[in-house]
FIBA-818230 format. One line per 2 residues: number of its first residue (from 1); for each residue x, y, z of N, C-alpha, C, O. Coordinates in nm, 3 decimals, padded with zeros to 5 digits. Example, Ala and Ser with C-alpha at 12.3 -4.5 7.8 and 13.67 -1.06 7.14 Angstrom:
BEGIN
1	01.319:-00.569:00.780:01.230:-00.450:00.780:01.320:-00.330:00.780:01.424:-00.332:00.846 ~ 01.285:-00.225:00.708:01.367:-00.106:00.714:01.290:00.003:00.787:01.341:00.114:00.804;
This chain:
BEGIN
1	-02.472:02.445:01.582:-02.439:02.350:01.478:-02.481:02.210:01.522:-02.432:02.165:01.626 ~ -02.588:02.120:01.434:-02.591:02.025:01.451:-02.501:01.929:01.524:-02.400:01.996:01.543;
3	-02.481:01.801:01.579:-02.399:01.712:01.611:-02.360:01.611:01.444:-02.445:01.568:01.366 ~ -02.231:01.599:01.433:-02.272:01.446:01.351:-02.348:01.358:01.375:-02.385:01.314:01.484;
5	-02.377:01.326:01.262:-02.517:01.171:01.248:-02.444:01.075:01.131:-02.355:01.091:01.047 ~ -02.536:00.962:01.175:-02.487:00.868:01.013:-02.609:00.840:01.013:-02.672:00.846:01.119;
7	-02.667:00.805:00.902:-02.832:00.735:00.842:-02.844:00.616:00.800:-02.788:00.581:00.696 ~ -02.926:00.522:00.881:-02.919:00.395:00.829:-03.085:00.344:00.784:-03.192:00.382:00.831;
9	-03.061:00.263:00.694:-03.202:00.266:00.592:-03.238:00.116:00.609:-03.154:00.036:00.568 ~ -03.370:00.059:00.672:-03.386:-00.071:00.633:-03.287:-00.190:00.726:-03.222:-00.169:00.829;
11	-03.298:-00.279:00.671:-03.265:-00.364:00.758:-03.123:-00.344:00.834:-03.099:-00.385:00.948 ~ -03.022:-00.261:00.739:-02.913:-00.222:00.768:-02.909:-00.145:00.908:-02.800:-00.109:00.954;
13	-02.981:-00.131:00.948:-03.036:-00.035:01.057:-03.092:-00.058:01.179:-03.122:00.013:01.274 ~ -03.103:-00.199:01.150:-03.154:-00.299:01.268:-03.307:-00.215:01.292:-03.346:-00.189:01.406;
15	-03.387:-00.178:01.167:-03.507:-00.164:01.270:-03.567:-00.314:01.276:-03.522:-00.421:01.237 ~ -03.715:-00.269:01.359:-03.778:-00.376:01.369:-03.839:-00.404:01.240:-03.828:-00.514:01.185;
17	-03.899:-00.311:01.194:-04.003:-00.361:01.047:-03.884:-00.346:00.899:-03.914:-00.372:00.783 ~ -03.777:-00.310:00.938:-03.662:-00.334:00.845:-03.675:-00.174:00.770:-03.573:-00.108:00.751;
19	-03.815:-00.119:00.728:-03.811:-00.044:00.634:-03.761:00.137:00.670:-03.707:00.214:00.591 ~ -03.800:00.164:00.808:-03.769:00.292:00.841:-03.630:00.351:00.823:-03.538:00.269:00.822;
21	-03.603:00.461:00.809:-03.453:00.576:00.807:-03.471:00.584:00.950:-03.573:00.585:01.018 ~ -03.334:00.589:00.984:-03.278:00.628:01.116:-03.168:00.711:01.080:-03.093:00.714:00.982;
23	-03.178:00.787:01.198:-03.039:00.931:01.211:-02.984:00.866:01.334:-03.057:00.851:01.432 ~ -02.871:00.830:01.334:-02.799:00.810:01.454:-02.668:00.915:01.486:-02.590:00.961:01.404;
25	-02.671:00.940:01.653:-02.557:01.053:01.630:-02.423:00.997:01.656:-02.382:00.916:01.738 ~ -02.378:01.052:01.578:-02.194:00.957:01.549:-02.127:01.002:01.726:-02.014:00.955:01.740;
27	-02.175:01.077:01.849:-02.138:01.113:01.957:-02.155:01.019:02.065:-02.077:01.006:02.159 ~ -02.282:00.942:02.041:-02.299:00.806:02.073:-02.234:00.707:02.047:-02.243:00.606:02.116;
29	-02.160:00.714:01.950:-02.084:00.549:01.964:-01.963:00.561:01.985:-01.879:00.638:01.939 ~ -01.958:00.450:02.085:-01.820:00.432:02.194:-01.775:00.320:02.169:-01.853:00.226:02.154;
31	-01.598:00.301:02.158:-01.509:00.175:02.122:-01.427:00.240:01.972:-01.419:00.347:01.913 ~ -01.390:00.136:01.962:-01.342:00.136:01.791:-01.443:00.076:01.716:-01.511:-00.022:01.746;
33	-01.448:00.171:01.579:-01.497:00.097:01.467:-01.473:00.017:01.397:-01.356:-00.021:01.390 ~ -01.557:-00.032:01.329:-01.516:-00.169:01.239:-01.592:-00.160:01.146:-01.713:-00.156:01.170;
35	-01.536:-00.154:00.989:-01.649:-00.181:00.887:-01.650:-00.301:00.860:-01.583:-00.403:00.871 ~ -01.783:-00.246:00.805:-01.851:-00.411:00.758:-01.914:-00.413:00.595:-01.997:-00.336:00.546;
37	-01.847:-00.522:00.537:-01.894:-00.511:00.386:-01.760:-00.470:00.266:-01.637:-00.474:00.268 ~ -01.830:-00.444:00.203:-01.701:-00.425:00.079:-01.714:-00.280:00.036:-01.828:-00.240:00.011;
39	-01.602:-00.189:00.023:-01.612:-00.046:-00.015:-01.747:-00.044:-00.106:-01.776:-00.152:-00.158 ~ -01.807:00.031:-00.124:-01.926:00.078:-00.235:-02.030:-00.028:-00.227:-02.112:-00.028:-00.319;
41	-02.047:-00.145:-00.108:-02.191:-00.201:-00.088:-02.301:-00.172:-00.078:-02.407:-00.225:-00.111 ~ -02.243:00.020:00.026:-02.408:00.094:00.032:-02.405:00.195:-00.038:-02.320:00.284:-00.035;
43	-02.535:00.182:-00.132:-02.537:00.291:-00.228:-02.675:00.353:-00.183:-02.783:00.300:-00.155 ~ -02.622:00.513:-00.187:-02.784:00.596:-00.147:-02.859:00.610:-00.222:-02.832:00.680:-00.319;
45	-03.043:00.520:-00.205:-03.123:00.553:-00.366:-03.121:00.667:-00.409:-03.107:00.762:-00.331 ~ -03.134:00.687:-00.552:-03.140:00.790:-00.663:-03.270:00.880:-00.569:-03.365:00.822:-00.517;
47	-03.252:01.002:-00.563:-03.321:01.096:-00.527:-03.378:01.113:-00.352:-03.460:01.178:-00.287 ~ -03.280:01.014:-00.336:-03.256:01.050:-00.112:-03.179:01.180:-00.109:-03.061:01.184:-00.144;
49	-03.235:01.269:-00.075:-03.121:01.385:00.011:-03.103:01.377:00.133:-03.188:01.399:00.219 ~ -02.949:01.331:00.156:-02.939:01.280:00.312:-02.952:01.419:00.383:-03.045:01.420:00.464;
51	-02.877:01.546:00.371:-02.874:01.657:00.389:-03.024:01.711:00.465:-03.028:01.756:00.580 ~ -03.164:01.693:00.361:-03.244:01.720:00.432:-03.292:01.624:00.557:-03.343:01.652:00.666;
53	-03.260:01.517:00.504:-03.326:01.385:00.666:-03.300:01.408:00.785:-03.368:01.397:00.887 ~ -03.106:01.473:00.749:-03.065:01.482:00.900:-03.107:01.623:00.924:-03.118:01.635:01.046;
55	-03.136:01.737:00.863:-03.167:01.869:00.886:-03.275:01.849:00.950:-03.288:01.923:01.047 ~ -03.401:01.739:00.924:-03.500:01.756:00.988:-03.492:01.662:01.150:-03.558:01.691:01.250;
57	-03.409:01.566:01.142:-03.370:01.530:01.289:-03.376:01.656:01.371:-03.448:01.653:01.471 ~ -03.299:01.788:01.337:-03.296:01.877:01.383:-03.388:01.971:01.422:-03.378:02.026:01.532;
59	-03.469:01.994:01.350:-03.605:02.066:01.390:-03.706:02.058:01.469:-03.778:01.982:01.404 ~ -03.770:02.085:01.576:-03.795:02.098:01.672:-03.928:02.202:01.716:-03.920:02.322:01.691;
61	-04.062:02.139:01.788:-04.163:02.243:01.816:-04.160:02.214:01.982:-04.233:02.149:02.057 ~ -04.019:02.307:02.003:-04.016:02.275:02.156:-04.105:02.401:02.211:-04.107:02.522:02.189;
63	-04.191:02.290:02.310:-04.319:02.344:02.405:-04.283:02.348:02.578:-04.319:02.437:02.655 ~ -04.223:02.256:02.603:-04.258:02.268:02.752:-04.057:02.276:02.745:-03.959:02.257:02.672;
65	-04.114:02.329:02.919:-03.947:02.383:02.988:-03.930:02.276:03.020:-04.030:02.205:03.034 ~ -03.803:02.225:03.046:-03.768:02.149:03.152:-03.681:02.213:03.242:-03.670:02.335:03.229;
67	-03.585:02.129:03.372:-03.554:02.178:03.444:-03.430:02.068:03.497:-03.449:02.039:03.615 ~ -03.311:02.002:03.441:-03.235:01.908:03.470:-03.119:01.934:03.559:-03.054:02.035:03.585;
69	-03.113:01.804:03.601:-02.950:01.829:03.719:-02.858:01.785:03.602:-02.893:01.697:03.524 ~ -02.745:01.845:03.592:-02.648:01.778:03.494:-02.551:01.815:03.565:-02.537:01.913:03.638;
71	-02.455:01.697:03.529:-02.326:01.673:03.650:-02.261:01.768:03.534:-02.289:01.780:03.415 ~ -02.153:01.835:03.628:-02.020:01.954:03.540:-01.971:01.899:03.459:-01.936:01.793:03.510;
73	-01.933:01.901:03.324:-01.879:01.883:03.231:-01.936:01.754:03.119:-01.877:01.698:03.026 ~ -02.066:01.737:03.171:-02.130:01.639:03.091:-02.299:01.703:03.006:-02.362:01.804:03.038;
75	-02.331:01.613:02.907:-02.454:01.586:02.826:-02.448:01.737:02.756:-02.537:01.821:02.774 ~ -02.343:01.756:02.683:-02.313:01.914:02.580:-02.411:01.923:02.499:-02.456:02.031:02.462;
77	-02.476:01.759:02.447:-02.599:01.782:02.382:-02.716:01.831:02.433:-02.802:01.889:02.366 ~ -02.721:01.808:02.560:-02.854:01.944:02.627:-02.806:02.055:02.662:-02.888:02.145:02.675;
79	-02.648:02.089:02.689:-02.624:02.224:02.690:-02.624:02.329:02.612:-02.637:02.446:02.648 ~ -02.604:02.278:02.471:-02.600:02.336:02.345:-02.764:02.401:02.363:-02.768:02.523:02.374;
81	-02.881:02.334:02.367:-02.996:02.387:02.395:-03.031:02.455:02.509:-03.141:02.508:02.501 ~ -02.977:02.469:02.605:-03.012:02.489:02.698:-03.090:02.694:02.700:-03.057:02.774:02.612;
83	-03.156:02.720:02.781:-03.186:02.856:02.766:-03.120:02.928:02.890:-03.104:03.050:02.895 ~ -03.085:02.840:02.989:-02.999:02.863:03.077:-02.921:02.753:03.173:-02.980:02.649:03.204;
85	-02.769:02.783:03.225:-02.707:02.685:03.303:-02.658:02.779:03.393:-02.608:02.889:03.367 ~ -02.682:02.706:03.538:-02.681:02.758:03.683:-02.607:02.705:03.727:-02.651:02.594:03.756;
87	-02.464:02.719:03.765:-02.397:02.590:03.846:-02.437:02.596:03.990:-02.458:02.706:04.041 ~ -02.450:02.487:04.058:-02.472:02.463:04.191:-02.319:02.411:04.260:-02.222:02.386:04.188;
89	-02.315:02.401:04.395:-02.213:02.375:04.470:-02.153:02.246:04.511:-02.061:02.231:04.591 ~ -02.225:02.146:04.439:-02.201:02.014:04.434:-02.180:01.959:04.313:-02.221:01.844:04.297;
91	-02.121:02.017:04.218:-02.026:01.952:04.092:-02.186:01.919:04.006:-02.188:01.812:03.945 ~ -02.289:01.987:04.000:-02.378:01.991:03.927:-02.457:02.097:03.854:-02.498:02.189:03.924;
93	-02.489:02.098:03.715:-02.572:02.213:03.719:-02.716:02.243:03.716:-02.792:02.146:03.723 ~ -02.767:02.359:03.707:-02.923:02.309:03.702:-02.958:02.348:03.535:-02.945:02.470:03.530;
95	-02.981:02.316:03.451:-02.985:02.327:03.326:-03.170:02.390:03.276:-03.250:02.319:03.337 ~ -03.211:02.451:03.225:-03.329:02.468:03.173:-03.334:02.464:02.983:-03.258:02.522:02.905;
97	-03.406:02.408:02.963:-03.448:02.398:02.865:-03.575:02.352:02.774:-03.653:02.270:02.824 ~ -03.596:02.397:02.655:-03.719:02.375:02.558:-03.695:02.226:02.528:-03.593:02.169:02.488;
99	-03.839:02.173:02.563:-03.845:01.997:02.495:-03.969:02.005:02.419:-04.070:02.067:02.455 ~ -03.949:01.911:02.269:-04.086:01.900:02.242:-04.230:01.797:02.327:-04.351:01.815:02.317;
101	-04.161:01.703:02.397:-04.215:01.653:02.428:-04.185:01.573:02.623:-04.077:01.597:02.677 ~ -04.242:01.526:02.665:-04.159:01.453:02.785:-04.163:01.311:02.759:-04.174:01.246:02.863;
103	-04.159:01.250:02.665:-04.082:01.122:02.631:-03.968:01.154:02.550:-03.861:01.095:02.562 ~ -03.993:01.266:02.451:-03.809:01.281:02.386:-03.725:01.276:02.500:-03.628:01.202:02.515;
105	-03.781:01.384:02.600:-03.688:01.444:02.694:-03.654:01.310:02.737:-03.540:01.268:02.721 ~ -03.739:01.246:02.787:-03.702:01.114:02.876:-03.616:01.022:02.834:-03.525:00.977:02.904;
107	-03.649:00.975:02.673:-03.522:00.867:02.604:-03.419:00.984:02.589:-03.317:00.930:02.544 ~ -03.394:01.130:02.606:-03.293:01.170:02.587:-03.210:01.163:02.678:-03.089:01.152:02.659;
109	-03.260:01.167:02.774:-03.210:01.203:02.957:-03.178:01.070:03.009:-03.080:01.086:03.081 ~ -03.200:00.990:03.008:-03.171:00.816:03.008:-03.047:00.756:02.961:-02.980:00.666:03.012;
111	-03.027:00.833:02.835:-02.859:00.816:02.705:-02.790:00.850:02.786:-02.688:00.785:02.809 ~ -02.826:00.977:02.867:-02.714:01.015:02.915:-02.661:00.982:03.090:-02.610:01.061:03.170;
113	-02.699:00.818:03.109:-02.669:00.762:03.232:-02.742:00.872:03.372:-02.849:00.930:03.387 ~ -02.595:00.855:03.464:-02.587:00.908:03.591:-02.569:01.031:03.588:-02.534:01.071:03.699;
115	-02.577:01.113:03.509:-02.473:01.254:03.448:-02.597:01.353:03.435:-02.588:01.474:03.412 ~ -02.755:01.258:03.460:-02.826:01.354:03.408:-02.976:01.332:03.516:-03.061:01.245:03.498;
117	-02.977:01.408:03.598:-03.159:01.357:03.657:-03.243:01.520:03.616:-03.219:01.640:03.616 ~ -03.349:01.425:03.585:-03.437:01.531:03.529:-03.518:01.568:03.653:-03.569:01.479:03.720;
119	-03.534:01.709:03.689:-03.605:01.758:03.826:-03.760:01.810:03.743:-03.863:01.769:03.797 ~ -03.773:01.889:03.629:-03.951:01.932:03.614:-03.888:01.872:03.477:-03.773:01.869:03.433;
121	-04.015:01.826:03.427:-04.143:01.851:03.484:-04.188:01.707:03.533:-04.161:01.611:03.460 ~ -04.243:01.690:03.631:-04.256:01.574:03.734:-04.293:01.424:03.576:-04.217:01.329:03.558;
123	-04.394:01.445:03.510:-04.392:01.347:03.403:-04.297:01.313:03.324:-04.321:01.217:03.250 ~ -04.195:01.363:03.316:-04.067:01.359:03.235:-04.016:01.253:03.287:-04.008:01.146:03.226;
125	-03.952:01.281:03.472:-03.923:01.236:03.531:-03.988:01.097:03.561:-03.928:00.992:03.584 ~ -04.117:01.117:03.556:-04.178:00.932:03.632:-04.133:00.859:03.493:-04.080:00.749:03.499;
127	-04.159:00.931:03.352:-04.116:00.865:03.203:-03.946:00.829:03.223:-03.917:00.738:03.145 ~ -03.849:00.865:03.289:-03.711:00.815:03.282:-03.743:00.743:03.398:-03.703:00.629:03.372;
129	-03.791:00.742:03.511:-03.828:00.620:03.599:-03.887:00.488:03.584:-03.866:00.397:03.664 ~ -03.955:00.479:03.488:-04.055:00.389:03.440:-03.947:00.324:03.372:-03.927:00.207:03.403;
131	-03.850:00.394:03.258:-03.715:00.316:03.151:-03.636:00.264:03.284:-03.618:00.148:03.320 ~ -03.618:00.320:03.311:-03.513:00.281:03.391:-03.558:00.172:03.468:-03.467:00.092:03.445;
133	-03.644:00.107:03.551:-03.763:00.022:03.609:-03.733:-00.098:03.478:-03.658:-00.195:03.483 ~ -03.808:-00.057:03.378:-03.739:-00.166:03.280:-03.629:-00.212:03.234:-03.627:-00.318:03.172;
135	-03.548:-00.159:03.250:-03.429:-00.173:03.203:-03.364:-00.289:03.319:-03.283:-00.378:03.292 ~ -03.430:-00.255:03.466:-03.387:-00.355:03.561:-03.443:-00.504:03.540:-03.388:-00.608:03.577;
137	-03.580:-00.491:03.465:-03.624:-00.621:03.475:-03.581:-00.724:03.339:-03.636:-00.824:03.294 ~ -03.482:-00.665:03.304:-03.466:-00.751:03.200:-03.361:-00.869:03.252:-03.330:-00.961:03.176;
């Protein structure tokens, strides 16, 4: 079963060019909420099916394996995929799984902090090294 998502359209959404749909997963956001605006401000245009947008968030032409350390009891969103989990003897597991790509994998594996090092496929890995590298120089 999917995760919850919410969809944000346009500027509401903080993209950069204002105009793109975004799926965000409601598992990601941490704190209390706060709305913003007046009941019935956002209205979904006539003939959006949110149903299919987020169905296709979901779909997937996963090609390559990966091969992740994931600390015990964390990142359920790669366990749910996973094709197999190995626990090891140091409060970690070794996780395998289908990615479509090794930059999904990489902004995926990154979300999920300290909880997650990616071991194969070596490009995955230099791609969460490289974020992470930036993330220092800011």
């Amino acid at each position: 079963m999917p995760s919850p998502r919410v969809i944000g359209a346009g500027a509401s959404s903080q993209d950069a060019g204002g105009a793109d749909t975004r799926v965000f997963r409601l598992s990601r956001i941490v704190g209390a909420v706060e709305p913003v605006g007046k009941v019935g401000s956002v209205v979904v245009p006539e003939g959006t099916d949110i149903r299919s947008i987020v169905v296709d968030t979901n779909i997937t032409t996963d090609r390559i394996t990966a091969t992740l350390r994931v600390r015990s009891g964390a990142a359920f969103g790669l366990r749910r995929r996973a094709s197999s989990v190995r626990t090891l003897d140091d409060g970690w597991d070794l996780v395998e799984l289908l990615v479509p790509d090794v930059e999904r994998l990489a902004d995926e594996a990154v979300g999920y902090g300290a909880d997650v090092v990616v071991v194969e496929p070596a490009e995955a890995r230099a791609a969460v090294l490289a974020r992470l590298h930036d993330v220092l120089q800011l």
